[in-house]
N, C-alpha and C positions, 0 to 999 in steps of 0.2 A: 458757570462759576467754578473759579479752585478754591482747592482747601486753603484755608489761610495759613501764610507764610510766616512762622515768627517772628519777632523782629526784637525780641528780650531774650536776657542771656539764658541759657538752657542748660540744666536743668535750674526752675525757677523755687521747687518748694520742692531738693531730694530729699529731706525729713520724712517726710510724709506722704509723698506720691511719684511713681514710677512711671513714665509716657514712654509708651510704647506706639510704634512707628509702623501701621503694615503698608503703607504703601505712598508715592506722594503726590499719586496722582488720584484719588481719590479721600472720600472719607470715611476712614480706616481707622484713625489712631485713638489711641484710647488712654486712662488713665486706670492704674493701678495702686489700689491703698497699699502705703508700707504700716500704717496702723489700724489697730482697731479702737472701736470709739461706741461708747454706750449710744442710747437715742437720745437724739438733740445735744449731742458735741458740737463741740465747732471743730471742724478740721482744718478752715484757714481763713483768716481775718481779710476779711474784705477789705484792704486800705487805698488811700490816693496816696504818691502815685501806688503801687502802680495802675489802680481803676482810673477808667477815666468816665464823663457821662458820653453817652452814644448818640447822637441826632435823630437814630429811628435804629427800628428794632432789626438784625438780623439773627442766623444761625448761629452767631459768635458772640450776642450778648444776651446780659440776665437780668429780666425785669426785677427793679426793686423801687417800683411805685407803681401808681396807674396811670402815666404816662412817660415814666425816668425807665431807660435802660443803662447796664455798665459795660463797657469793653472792661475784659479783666486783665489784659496785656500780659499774662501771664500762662502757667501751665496748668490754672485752673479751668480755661480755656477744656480741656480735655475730660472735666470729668461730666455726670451724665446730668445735668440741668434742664 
């Protein structure tokens, strides 16, 4: 399996987060806060588009039920979930 390829404009949320890129053939890339944020901020609104729901779980989405996964088609994709 490859890292997945984005397919949304880039960068998607530079307010607030920095992706950095070490390699593209593996998985390497990471996200960097450009804020800081007390406990239990929100640092970025989960919305439709761009989530979309996922038919089954992989390394690329984020459970938010107990059986609903989200693609986040975005550059939240990168931070540590």
């Amino acid at each position: 399996m490859a890292p997945l390829t984005p397919h949304w404009t880039q960068p998607s949320h530079p307010d607030v987060q920095e992706v950095v890129k070490a390699s593209e053939t593996e998985f390497l890339t990471k996200s960097l806060s450009k804020v800081a944020l007390p406990p239990f901020a929100v640092f970025s609104k989960m919305s439709f588009p761009p989530c979309t729901l996922a038919d089954k779980p992989t390394y690329a989405t984020v459970q938010c039920g107990k059986d609903k996964h989200l693609d986040l088609n975005s550059d939240m994709l990168y931070i540590n979930h």
